[in-house]
N, C-alpha and C positions, 0 to 999 in steps of 0.2 A: 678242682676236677675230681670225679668219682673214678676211682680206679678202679671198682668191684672186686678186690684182694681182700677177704674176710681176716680180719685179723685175730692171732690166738689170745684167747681169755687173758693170760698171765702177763700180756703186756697193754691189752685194752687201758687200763688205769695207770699205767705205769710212768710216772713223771721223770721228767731230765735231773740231774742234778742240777740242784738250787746253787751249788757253789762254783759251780763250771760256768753255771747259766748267767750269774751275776758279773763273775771274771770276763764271758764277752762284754756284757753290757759296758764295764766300766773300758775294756779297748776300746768298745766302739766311741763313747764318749770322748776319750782322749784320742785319737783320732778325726775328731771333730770338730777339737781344739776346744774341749771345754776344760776348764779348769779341775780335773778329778784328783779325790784326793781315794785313792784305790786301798781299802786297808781289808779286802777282801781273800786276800788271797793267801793259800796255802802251800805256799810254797817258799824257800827261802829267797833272800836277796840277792845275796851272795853266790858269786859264778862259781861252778863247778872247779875243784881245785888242781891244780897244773899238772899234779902227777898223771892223776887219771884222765884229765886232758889229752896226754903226750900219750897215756896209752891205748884209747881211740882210736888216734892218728897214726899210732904204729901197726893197731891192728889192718887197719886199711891198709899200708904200705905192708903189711907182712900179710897180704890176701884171704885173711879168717873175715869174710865177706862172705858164706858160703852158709847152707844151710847145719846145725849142728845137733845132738841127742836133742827131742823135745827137751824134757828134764833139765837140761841146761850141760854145759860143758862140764868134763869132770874133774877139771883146776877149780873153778869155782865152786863147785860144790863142794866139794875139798875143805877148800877155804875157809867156807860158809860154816861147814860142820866144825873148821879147828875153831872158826871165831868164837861157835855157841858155846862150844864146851869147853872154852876157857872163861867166859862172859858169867856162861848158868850154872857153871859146875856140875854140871850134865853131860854123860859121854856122847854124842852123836857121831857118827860114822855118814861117809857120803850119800850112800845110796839111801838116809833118812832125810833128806832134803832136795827140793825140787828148786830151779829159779823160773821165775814165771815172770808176764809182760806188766809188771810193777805190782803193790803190795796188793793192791786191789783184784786185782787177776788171783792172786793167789787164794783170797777169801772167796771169792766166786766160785773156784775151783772145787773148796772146802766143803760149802754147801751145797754144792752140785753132789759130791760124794758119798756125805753122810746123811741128808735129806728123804725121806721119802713121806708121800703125801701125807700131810695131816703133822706133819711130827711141830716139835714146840721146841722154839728157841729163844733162850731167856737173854733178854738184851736191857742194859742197865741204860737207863733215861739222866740226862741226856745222853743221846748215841749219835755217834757218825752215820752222814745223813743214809750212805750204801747202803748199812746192814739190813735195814726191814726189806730193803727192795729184794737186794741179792738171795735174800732167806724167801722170801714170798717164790721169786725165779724157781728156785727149787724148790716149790710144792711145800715149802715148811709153811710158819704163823710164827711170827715174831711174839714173846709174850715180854712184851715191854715192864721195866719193874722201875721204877721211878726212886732218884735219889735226893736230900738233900740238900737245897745251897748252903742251912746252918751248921750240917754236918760236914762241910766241905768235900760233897759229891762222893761221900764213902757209902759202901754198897751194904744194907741191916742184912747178914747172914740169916735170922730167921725170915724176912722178908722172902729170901731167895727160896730157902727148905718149905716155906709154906707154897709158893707158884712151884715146885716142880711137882707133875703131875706124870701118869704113866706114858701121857706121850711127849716129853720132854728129851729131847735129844741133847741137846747142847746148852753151854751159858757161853756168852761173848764176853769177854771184857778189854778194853782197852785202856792201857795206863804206860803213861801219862794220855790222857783222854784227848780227844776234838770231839767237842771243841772247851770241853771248862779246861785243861788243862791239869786238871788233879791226878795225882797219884794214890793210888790204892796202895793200902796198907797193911804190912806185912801180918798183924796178927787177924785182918778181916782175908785174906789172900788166903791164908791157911785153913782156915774155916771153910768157906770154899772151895778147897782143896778135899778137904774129908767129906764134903757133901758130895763132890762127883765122885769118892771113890766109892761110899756107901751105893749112891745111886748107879751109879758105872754108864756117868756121861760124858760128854767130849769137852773140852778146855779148848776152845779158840781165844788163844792169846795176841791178841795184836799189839805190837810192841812198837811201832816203827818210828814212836818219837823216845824211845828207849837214850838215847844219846843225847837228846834235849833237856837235859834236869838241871835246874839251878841249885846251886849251896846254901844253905846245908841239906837242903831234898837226895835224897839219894835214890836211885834206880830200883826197885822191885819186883823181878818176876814172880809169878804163882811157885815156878821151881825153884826159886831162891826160898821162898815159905814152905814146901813142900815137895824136895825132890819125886817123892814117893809117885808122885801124879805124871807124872813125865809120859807113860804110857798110855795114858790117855787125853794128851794134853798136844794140840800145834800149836807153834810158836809162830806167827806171822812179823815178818818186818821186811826191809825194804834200803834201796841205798840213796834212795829219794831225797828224803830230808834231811838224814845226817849228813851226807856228803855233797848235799845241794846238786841231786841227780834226775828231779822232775820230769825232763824229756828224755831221759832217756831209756825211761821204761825196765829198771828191772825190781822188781820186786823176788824175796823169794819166803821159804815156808819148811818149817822143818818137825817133825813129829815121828809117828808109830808108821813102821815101813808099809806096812799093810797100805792104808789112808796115803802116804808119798807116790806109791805107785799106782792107786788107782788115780789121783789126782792128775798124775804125768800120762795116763791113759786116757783121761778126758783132755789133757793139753794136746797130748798128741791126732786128735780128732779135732782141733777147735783152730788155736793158735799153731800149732806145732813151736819150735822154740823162739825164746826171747830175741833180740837182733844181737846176731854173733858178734859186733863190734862193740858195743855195748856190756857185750858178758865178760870181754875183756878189757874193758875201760873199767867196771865195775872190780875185776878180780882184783886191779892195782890198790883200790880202796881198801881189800882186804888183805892182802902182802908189804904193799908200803907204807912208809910213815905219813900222816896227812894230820901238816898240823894245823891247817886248817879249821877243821871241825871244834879247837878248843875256844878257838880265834871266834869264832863265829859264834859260841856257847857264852862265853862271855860279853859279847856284844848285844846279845840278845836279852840276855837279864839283866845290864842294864836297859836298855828301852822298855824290857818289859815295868822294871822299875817304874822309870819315870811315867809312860804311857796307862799305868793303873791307878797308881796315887794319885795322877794328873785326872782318871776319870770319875777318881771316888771323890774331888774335889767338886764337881761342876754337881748342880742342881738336880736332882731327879734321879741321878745316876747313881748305880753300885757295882763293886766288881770285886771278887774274891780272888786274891792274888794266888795266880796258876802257881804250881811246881815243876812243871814242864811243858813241851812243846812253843807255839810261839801265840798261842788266843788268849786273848781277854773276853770271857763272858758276862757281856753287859749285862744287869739288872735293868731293864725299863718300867716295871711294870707301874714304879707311880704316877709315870707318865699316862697314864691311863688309856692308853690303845693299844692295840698288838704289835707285836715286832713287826709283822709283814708291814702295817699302816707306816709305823715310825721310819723303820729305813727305807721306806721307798719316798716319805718324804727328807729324808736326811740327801737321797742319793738325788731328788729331785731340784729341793732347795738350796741347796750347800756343797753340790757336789762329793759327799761324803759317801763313799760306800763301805758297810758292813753288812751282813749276813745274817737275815732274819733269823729267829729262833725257832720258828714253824717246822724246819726241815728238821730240824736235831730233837724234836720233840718237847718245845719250849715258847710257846708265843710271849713270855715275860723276858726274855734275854734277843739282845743283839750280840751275834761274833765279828770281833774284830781281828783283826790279826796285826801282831808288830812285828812280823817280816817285812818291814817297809823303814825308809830311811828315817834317820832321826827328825829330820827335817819336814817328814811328808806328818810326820805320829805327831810332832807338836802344831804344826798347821790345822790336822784334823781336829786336834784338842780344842784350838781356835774358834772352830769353826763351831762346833757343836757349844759352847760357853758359847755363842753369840745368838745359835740358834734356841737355846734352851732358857736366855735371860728374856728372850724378845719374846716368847710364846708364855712363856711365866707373865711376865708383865700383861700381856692379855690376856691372859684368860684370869 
């Protein structure tokens, strides 16, 4: 049916998320009772830990059901600022931190703020499928800079100083990444640190699988390389992943007061604040012990373990063992079709879903994710070893 509503330019081409989009796909299959083996998805396994459970349900019984500051409450924020500036070794103070409706909302926000038309924003290949959209939303040009699989997804410093140009606003980076899963490196982070101070650009730092790091990998921010950048620098993260907080929406974001508060000026036009129950299910995350989160860090790198040696062994496949978050990014490429083709027959034939590499800026990789049970990750392995011996033999 023609609705005659002209729709604006900036969303005319604007795609869903491919990782959202695939996540229904595989409910609806299982659902349907087909046998899926769902290794799509970005989020952890593991239920939300009891503390902050119990503090949800208190906030409802103690009636902060109401609406609260955009910005977020000022316990949290609080919080949020002691957590960074014991974490980065960076002072931050409350009113340099916003909480917003998950990590995502917050980058949204970012770009919304410091964007205007034409400008350039340097985003390291592969990238989270968001960033080009959200930079496009606000009138930027993503200028994508492409990395390495032999270099294990480390970002060439000169690469970076030759793309920035006079309309270059910003560099993204994401570390520990989605989807390879790499950590950027402390004396390539530094580097990049004096480039934006030389050029005096903006550092969006997305961090939010920051707590995801396997041993001996150790955590990295740009301010642990270069305190000095701090003021020009947001840190984005999120209580999503580490503390297995997905639905419940809060992301937050913390930098140069300037940028916190115009950011909270467009929250406050858009979303106004995160769900007040939630902001205080979250604070417990930040004041009590949850020990959870180690519980969970450790389970994860073993599977990660077993789940990538298990897929560098099967025929066709390669995979560069992450230092963080919970992806495996397949190699397909000797498979000789594109990701999109591969996993839609993987997801077809085998009930196997992964995440083409198309969205992330990769038609040679499949993401997989091993936030999934032990059980589901070596069936999937199964599965793909039967499907990749049977298509070998024919062809």
């Amino acid at each position: 049916m023609t609705t005659g509503i002209p729709l604006a330019e900036r969303v005319r081409t604007l795609e869903g998320s491919p990782t959202l989009a695939l996540a229904a796909t595989a409910k609806a299959l299982q659902k349907a009772g087909k046998p899926v083996i769902d290794l799509s998805a970005g989020e952890p396994d593991f239920p939300t830990p009891e503390a902050i459970k119990r503090a949800g349900l208190q906030a409802i019984h103690d009636n902060h059901t109401t609406y609260t500051p955009a910005a977020g409450i000022p316990e949290l924020r609080s919080a949020i600022a002691h957590d960074l500036s014991k974490r980065l070794a960076v002072p931050y103070e409350s009113s340099q931190v916003i909480v917003t409706t998950g990590a995502k909302h917050a980058l949204y926000n970012a770009f919304q703020a410091i964007c205007e038309p034409g400008d350039e924003v340097i985003v390291l290949t592969p990238y989270w499928v968001s960033y080009p959209a959200q930079i496009h939303l606000a009138g930027g040009r993503a200028r994508l800079l492409p990395t390495r699989e032999g270099e294990r997804f480390q970002p060439d410093p000169d690469a970076i100083r030759s793309a920035i140009t006079p309309r270059t606003k910003a560099i993204v980076l994401n570390s520990p990444s989605n989807p390879t899963g790499a950590l950027l490196e402390r004396d390539r982070l530094k580097v990049i640190a004096g480039l934006a101070l030389d050029r005096h650009l903006t550092i969006i730092s997305d961090e939010i699988y920051d707590r995801l790091v396997y041993p001996p990998a150790q955590p990295c921010s740009i301010l642990h390389a270069e305190p000095a950048v701090a003021g020009q620098t947001l840190v984005v993260n999120g209580v999503s992943k580490t503390y297995s907080m997905t639905g419940w929406r809060i992301g937050y974001a913390a930098g140069p007061k300037p940028l916190i508060e115009a950011m909270g000026a467009l929250q406050s036009h858009s979303t106004s604040n995160p769900t007040s129950i939630s902001q205080h299910a979250a604070l417990a995350a930040f004041t009590q012990p949850i020990p959870e989160v180690d519980t969970m860090v450790r389970e994860f790198q073993q599977r990660r373990d077993r789940f990538v040696n298990g897929l560098n062994r099967l025929p066709g496949l390669s995979c560069v063992m992450p230092d963080g978050a919970f992806y495996a990014w397949c190699n397909i490429s000797r498979l000789g079709r594109p990701a999109a083709e591969i996993a839609a027959r993987w997801l077809e034939e085998i009930f196997v879903v992964g995440v083409p590499g198309e969205g992330f800026g990769s038609p040679d990789h499949v993401r997989f994710s091993f936030a999934a049970s032990p059980k589901a990750l070596e069936e999937g392995l199964t599965r793909l070893e039967q499907w990749l011996r049977q298509h070998q033999t024919a062809s």
